[in-house]
C-alpha positions as CSV (number, residue, x, y, z in Angstrom):
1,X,130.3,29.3,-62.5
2,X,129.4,27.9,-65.7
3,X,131.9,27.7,-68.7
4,X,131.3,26.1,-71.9
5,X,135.1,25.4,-72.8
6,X,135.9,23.8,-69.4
7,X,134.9,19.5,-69.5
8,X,132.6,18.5,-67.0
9,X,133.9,17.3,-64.2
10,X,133.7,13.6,-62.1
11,X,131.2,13.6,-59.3
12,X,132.3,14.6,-56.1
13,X,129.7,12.7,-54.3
14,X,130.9,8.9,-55.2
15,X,133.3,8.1,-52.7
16,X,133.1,5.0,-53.4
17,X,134.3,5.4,-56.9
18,X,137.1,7.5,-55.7
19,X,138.6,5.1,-53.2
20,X,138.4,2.5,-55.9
21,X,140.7,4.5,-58.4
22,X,142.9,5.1,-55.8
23,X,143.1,1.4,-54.9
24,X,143.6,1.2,-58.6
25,X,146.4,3.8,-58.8
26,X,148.5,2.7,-56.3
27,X,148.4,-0.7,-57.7
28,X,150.0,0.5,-60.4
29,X,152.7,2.6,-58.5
30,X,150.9,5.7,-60.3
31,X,152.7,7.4,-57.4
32,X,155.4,10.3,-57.5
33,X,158.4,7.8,-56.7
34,X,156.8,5.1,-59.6
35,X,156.7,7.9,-61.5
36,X,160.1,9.3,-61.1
37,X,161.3,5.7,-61.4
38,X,159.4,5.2,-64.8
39,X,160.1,8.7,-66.3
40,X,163.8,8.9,-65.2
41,X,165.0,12.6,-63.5
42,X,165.0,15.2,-66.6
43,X,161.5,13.6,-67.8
44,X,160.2,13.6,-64.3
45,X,161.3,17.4,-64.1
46,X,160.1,18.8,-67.2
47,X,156.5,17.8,-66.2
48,X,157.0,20.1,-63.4
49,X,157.6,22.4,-66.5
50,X,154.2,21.9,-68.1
51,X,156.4,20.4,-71.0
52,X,155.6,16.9,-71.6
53,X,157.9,15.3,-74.9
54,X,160.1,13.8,-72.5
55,X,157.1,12.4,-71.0
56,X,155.5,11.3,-73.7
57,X,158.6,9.8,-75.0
58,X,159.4,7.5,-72.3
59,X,155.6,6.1,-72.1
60,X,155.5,4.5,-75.2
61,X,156.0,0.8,-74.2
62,X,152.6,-1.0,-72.9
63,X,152.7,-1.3,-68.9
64,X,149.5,-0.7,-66.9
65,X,152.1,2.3,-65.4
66,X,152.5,3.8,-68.6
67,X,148.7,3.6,-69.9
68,X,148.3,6.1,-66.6
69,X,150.9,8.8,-67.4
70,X,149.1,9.0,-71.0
71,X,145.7,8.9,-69.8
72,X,145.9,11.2,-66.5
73,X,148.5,13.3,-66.9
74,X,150.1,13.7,-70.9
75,X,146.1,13.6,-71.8
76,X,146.1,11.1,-74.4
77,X,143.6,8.8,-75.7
78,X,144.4,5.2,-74.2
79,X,142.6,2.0,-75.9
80,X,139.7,0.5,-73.6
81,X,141.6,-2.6,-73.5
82,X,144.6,-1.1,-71.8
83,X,142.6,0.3,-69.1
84,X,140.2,-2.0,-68.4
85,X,142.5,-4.6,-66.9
86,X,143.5,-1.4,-64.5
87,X,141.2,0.7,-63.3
88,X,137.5,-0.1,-62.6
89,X,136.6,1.5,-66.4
90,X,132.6,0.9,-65.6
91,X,132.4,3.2,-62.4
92,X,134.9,5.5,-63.7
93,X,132.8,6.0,-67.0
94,X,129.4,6.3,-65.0
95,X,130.9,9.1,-62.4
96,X,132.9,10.7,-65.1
97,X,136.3,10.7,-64.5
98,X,136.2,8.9,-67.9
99,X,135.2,9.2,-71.3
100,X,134.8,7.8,-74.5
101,X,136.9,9.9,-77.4
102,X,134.3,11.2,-79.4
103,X,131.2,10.7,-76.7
104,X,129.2,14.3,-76.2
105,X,128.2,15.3,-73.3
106,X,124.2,13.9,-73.6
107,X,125.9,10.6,-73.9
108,X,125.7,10.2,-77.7
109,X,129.2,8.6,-78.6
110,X,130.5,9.5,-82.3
111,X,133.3,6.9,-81.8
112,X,131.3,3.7,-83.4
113,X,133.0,1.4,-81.2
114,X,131.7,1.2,-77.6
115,X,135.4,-0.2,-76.7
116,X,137.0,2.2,-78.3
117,X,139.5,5.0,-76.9
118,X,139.0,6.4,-73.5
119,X,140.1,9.7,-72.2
120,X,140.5,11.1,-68.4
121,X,138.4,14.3,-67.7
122,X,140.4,15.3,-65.3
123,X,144.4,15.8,-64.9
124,X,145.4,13.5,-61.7
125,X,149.2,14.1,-60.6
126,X,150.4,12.3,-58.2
127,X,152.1,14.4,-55.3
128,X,153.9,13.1,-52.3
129,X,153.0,14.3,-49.3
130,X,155.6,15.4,-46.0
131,X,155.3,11.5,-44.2
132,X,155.6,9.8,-47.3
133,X,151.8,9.9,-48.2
134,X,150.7,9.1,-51.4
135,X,148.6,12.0,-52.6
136,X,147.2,13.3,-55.8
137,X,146.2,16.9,-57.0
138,X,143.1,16.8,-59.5
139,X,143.3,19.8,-61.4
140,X,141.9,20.8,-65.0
141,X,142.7,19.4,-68.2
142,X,146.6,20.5,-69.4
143,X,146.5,22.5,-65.8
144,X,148.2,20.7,-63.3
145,X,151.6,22.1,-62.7
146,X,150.0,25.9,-62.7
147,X,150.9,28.5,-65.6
148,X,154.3,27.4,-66.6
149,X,154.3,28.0,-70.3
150,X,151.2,29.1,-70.3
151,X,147.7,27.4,-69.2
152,X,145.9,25.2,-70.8
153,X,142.5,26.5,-70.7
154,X,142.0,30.3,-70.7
155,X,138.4,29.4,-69.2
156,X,137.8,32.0,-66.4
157,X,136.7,29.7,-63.9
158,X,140.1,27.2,-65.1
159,X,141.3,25.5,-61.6
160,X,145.0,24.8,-62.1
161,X,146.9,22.4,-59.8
162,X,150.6,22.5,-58.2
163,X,152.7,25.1,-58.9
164,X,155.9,26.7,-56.9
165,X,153.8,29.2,-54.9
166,X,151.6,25.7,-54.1
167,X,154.6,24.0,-52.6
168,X,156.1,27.5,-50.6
169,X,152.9,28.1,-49.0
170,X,152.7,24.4,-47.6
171,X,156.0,24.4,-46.6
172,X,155.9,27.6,-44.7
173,X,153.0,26.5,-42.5
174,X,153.1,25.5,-39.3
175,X,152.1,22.4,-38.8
176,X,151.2,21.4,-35.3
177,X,147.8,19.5,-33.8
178,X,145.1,22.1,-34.2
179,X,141.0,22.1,-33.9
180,X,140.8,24.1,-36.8
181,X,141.9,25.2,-39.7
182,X,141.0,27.5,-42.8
183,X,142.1,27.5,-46.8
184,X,140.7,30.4,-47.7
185,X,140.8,30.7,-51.6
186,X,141.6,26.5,-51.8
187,X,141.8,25.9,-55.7
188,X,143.1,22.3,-56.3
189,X,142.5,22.0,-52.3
190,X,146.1,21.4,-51.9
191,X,146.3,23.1,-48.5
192,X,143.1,21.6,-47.0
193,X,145.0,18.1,-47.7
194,X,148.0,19.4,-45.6
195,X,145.9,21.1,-42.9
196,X,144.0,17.9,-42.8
197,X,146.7,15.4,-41.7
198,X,146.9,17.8,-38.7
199,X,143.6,20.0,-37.9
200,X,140.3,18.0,-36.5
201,X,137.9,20.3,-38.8
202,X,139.5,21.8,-42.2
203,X,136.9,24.8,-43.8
204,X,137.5,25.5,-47.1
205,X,136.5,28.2,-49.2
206,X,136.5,29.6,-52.9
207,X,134.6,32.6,-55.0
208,X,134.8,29.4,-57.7
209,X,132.6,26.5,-57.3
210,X,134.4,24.4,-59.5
211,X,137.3,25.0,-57.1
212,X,135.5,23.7,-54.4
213,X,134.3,20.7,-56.6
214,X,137.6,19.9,-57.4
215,X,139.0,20.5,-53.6
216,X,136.5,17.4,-53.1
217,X,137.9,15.1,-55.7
218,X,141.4,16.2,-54.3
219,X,140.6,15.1,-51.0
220,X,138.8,11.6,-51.6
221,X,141.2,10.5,-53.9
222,X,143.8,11.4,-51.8
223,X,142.4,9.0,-48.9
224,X,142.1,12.3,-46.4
225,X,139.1,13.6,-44.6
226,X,136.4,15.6,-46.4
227,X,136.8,19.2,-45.8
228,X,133.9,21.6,-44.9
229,X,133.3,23.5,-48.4
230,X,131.9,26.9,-48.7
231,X,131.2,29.3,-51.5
232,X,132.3,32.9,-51.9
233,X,134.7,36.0,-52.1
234,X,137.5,35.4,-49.0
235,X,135.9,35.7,-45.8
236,X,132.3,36.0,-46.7
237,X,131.5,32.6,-46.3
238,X,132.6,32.2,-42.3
239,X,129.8,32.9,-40.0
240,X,129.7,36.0,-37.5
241,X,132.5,34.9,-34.4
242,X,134.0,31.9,-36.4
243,X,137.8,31.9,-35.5
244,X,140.1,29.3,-36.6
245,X,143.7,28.2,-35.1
246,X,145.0,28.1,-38.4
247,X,144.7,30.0,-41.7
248,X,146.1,29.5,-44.6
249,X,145.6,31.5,-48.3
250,X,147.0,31.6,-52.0
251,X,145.1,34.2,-53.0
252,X,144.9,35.6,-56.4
253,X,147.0,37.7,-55.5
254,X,148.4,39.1,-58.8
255,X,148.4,42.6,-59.6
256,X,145.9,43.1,-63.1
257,X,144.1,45.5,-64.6
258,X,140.7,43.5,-64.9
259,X,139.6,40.4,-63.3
260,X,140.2,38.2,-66.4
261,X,141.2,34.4,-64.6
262,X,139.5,33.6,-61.2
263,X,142.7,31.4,-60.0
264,X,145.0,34.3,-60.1
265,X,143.2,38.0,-60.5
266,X,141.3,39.3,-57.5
267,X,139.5,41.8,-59.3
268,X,140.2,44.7,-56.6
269,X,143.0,48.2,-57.9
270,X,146.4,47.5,-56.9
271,X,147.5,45.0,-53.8
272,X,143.9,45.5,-52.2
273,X,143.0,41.9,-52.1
274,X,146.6,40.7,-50.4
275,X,145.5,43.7,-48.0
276,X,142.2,42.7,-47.3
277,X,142.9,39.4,-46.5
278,X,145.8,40.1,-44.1
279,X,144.0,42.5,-41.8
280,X,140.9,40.2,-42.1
281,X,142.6,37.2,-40.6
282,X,143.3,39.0,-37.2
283,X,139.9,38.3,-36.1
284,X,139.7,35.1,-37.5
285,X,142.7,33.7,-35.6
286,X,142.5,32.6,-32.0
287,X,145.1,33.1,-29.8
288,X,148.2,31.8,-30.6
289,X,147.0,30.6,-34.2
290,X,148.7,31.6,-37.2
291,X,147.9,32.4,-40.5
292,X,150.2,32.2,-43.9
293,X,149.8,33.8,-46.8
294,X,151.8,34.3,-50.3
295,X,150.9,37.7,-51.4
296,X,152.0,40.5,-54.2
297,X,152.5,44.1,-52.8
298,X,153.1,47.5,-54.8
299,X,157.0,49.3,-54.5
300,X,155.4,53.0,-54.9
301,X,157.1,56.2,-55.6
302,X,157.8,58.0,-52.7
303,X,156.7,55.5,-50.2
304,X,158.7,53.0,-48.4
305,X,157.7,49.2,-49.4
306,X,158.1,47.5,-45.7
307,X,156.1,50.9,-44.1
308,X,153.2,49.8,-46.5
309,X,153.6,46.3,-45.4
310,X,153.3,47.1,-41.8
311,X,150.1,48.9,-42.4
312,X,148.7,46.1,-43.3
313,X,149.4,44.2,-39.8
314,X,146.1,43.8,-37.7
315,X,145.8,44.5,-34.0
316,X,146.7,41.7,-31.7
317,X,149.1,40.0,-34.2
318,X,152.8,39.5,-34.4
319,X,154.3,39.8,-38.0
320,X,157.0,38.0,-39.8
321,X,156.9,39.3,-44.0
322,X,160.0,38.0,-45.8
323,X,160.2,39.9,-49.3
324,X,161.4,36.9,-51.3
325,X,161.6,38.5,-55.7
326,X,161.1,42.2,-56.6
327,X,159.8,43.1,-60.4
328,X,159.9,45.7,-62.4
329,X,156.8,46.6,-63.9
330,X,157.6,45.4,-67.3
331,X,159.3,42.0,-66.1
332,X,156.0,41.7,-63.9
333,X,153.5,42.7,-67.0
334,X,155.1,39.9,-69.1
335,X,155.1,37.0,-66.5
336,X,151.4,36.6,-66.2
337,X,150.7,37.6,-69.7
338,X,153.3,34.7,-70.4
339,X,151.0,32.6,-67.3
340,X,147.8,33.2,-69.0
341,X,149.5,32.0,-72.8
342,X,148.8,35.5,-74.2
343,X,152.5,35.5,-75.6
344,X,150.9,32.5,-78.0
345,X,148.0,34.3,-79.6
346,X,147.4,37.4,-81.6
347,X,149.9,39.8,-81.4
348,X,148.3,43.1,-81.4
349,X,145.8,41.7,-78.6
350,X,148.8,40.9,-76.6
351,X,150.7,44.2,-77.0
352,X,147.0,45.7,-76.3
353,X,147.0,43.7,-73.0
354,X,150.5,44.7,-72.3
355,X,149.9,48.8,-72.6
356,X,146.7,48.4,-70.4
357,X,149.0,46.5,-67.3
358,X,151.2,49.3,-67.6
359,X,148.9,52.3,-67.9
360,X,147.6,50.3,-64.8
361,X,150.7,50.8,-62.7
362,X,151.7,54.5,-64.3
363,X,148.2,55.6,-62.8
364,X,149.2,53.7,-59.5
365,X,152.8,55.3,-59.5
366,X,154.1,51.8,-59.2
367,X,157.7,51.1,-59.8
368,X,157.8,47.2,-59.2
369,X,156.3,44.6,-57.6
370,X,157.2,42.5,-54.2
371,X,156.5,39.0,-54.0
372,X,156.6,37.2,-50.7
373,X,155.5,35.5,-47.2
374,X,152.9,36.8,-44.9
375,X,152.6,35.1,-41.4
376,X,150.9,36.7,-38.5
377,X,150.6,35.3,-34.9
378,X,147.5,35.8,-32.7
379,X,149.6,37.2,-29.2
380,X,147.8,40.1,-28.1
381,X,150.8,41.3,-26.8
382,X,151.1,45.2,-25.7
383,X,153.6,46.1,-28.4
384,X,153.2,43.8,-31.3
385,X,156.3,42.6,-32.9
386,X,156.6,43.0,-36.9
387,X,159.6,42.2,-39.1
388,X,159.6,42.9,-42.3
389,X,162.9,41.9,-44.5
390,X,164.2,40.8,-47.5
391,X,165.6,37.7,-48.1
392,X,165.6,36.8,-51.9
393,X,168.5,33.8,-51.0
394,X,167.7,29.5,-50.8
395,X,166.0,28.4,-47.9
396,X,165.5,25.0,-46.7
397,X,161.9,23.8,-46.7
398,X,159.8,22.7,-44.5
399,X,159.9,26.4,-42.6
400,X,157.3,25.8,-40.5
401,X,159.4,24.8,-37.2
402,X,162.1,27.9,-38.7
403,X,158.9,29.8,-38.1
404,X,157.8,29.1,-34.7
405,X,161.0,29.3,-33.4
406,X,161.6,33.1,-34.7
407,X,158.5,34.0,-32.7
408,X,159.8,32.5,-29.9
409,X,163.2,33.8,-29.7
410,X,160.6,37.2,-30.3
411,X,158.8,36.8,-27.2
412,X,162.1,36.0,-25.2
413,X,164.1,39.0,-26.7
414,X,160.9,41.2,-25.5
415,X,160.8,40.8,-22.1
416,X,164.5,41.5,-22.0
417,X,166.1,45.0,-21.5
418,X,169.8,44.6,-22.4
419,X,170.9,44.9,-18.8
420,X,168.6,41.7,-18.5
421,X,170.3,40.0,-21.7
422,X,173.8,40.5,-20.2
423,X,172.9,38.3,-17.7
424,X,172.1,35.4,-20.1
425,X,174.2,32.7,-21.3
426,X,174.4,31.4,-24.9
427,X,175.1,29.2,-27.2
428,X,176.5,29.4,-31.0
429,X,173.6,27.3,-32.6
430,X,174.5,23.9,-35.0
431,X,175.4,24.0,-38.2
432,X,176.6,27.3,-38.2
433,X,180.0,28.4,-39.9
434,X,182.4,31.5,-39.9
435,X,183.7,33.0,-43.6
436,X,186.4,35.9,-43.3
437,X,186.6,37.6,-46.5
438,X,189.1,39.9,-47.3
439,X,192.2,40.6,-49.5
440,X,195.1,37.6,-50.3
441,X,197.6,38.0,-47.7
442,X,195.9,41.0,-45.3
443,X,196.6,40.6,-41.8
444,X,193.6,41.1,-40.9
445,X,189.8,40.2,-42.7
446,X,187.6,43.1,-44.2
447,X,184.7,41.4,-43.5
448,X,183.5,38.4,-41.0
449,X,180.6,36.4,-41.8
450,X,178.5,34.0,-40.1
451,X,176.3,31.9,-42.2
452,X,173.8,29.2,-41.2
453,X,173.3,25.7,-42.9
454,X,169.5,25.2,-42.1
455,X,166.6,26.8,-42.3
456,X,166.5,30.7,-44.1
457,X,170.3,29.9,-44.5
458,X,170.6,33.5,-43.3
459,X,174.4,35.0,-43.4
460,X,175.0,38.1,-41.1
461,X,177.9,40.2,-41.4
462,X,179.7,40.7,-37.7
463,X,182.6,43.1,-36.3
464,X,185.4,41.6,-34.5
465,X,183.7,42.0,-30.8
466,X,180.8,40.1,-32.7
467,X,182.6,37.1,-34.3
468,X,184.7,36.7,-31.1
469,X,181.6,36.6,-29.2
470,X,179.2,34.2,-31.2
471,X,182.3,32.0,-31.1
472,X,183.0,31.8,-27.1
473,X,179.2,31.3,-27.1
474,X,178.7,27.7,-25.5
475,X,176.6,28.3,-22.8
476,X,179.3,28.4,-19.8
477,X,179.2,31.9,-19.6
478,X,177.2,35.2,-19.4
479,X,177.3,37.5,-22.0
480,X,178.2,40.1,-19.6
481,X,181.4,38.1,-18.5
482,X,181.9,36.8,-22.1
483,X,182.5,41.2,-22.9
484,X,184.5,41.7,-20.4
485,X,187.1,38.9,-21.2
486,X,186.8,40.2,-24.6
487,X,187.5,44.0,-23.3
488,X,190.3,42.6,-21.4
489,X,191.7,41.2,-24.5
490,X,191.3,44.0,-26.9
491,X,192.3,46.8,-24.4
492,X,189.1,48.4,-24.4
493,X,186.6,50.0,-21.7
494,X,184.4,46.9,-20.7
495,X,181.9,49.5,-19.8
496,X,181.5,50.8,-23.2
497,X,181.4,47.5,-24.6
498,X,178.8,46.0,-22.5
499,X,176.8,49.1,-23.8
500,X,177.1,49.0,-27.3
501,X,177.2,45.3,-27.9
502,X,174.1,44.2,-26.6
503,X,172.3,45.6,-30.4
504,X,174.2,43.0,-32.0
505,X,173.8,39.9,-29.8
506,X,169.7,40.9,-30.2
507,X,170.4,40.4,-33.6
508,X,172.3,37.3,-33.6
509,X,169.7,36.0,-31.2
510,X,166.6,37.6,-33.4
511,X,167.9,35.6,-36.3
512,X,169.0,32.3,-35.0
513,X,172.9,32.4,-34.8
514,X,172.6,32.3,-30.9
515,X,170.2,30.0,-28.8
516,X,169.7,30.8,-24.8
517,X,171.7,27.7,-23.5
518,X,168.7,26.5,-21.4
519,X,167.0,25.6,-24.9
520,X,169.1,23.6,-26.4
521,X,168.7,21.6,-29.7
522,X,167.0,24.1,-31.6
């Protein structure tokens, strides 16, 4: 994909260069803790922003540190002289990750003075990686922290760098020693990194080939493992029977009339793509893999939101889809024209693009839009297991152990009747505290709450059988003899409660407020 208003971009075949500038770069402590320590907190922040005064103010002293924030990521000419003592300016020239200001691109130089200014072709952010690895995220030009503000370059084929839904996606992923693993859709190549620290053989794939050129740079400057590259639309690429342990996709997912910006609009109607891609991957996935996905989904008049989402599931895979924002289709319309720095230009060919997003969704019937987490596990069980929620509250990432161990307390809730679950013996899991709400002097709460610490941080409203329950629940006990102490107390049947309470302590189980004793430390 050729385009005349992107910069050409380093070559992705001199690794030699690459681990050179690295070498270079870390010798400098162009890393994310130098660069929090050099930028200070709010400075450091607003470049997450896409704003960079603070930035720019704060590198104007003459350190080998500071010649790097200008030149890599504030894109600012930098004298010769300040960089040579740096980086290795002769290899960086010759492969491209440098410039001279004012050279074009057949080499001719307008500047008049071979030591002149130089400028990075490239944005280069450094990103720290779950061990403590020192990463960093190539990305294009004024791109690197994805559409905050609007992008940089409206070039279709524009490859943008970290943003938010970056960061969610890797921190919802499983990560556990696999053979192989997929980025389907890789961009910046910021999941292949991840999945590389982890799986034997990472595949990675994009309809953009300057995505997958990028991907490279990503990789090699980052010190990881090359990553097998392929070109096309989502799964075209993969050969007949090629399954993977792991999968892992931010698609374009957004939902546009037209297919204007390769990083972010699929160019199928409505929620298609996120559809496609989720009932593709069931085939792709061995048993036991997973696949994640962030994805955009259409709230439709007259149809229920999680029944659509449920469609989607493909046989032989457990489901876990966590609605996390909701849009209407106005709010929606304005946050990627606002992405895409529409709000900044003409004003008529903005409102123009604004009626055609929603005469897009009025033909549709859409009312708003769902954002959220897809994961699906490979268990070809009889009856598959699909939640679908909503959960809009803070989590605490990493999620990717919070994810394997909801699909395990799955598999051990269904191969239990409730008769079988009596029989059990609990315990209240860590970290987990009780909240009675209710009037100023009432005898008695309106409401009993128990609310985790960790992971999705989930509170769950309980009745009093409930509360009294979870908090007898340290493993000494069934839950059947747990009731009927409980009965005893309250003056009721034991019967009857042992019948109607066995719903609940599913739920408190399905959700993580009660572990089975014999599992301990989760």
């Amino acid at each position: 994909m050729s385009d005349s208003s992107l910069s050409a971009l380093p070559a992705s075949d001199r690794p030699d260069v690459a681990a050179r500038l690295r070498e270079a770069l870390l010798g400098a402590s162009f890393t994310a803790d130098g660069l929090l320590e050099l930028l200070g907190a709010p400075a450091y922040a607003a470049l997450a922003r896409s704003e960079t005064v603070p930035a720019l103010r704060a590198t104007r002293g003459d350190t080998p540190l500071e010649a790097l924030v200008r030149l890599f990521l504030l894109q600012q000419p930098v004298p010769h002289a300040r960089v040579a003592g740096v980086l290795p300016v002769d290899a960086c020239l010759e492969s491209g990750w440098l410039v001279r200001v004012g050279e074009h691109s057949d080499g001719s130089d307008d500047s008049g003075d071979a030591d002149g200014d130089l400028a990075a072709t490239v944005d280069v952010r450094p990103y720290g990686g779950p061990g403590g690895e020192d990463w960093y995220i190539v990305s294009d030009l004024g791109c690197a922290v994805g559409g905050a503000g609007g992008i940089g370059n409206k070039g279709e084929g524009v490859v943008l760098g970290v943003g938010g839904a970056s960061t969610t996606l890797a921190g919802i992923t499983v990560r556990r020693p696999v053979a192989s693993a997929l980025d389907l859709g890789t961009g910046s190549g910021i999941q292949a990194l991840h999945a590389a620290q982890h799986a034997t053989h990472v595949t990675a794939t994009d309809l953009n080939p300057r995505a997958l050129h990028i991907t490279a740079l990503t990789l090699a400057l980052s010190g990881a493992p090359a990553a097998e590259l392929r070109e096309g639309s989502l799964f075209e690429p993969l050969r007949n029977g090629e399954t993977y342990d792991l999968i892992v996709s931010n698609p374009p997912f957004v939902i546009s009339p037209g297919a204007r910006l390769t990083y972010r609009d699929g160019g199928m109607g409505g929620d298609d793509l996120c559809r496609s891609i989720v009932q593709g991957a069931g085939e792709r996935l061995n048993e036991g893999g997973f696949a994640h996905f962030l994805a955009n989904w259409q709230h439709v008049e007259g149809e229920d939101w999680q029944d659509r989402l449920r469609s989607w599931v493909p046989r032989g895979c457990d489901a876990w889809i966590v609605q996390r924002e909701v849009q209407d289709i106005s709010q929606y319309a304005e946050l990627w024209l606002r992405d895409a720095g529409d709000h900044r230009g003409d004003v008529a060919e903005y409102q123009a693009r604004y009626d055609a997003w929603l005469d897009e969704f009025e033909a549709r019937k859409v009312k708003a839009v769902g954002f959220g987490w897809i994961t699906l596990r490979k268990a070809s069980a009889a009856v598959p297991s699909i939640t679908v929620e909503e959960w809009p509250h803070p989590v605490e990432q990493p999620l990717g152990d919070t994810v394997v161990a909801h699909f395990e307390r799955l598999d051990y809730l269904r191969v239990r009747d409730d008769a079988a679950l009596l029989e059990e013996h609990f315990r209240l899991v860590g970290e987990v505290v009780q909240e009675q709400i209710g009037l100023p002097g009432a005898e008695d709460p309106e409401h009993v709450v128990l609310r985790q610490h960790r992971g999705m941080r989930r509170a769950t409203q309980v009745d009093t059988v409930g509360a009294g329950f979870a908090g007898v629940c340290d493993g000494s006990l069934s839950a059947g003899r747990i009731l009927d102490a409980i009965a005893q107390l309250m003056g009721e049947d034991p019967v009857l409660l042992r019948d109607r309470t066995p719903a609940q302590i599913r739920l408190l189980v399905e959700q993580g407020f009660l572990e089975p004793a014999g599992r301990g430390g989760r």
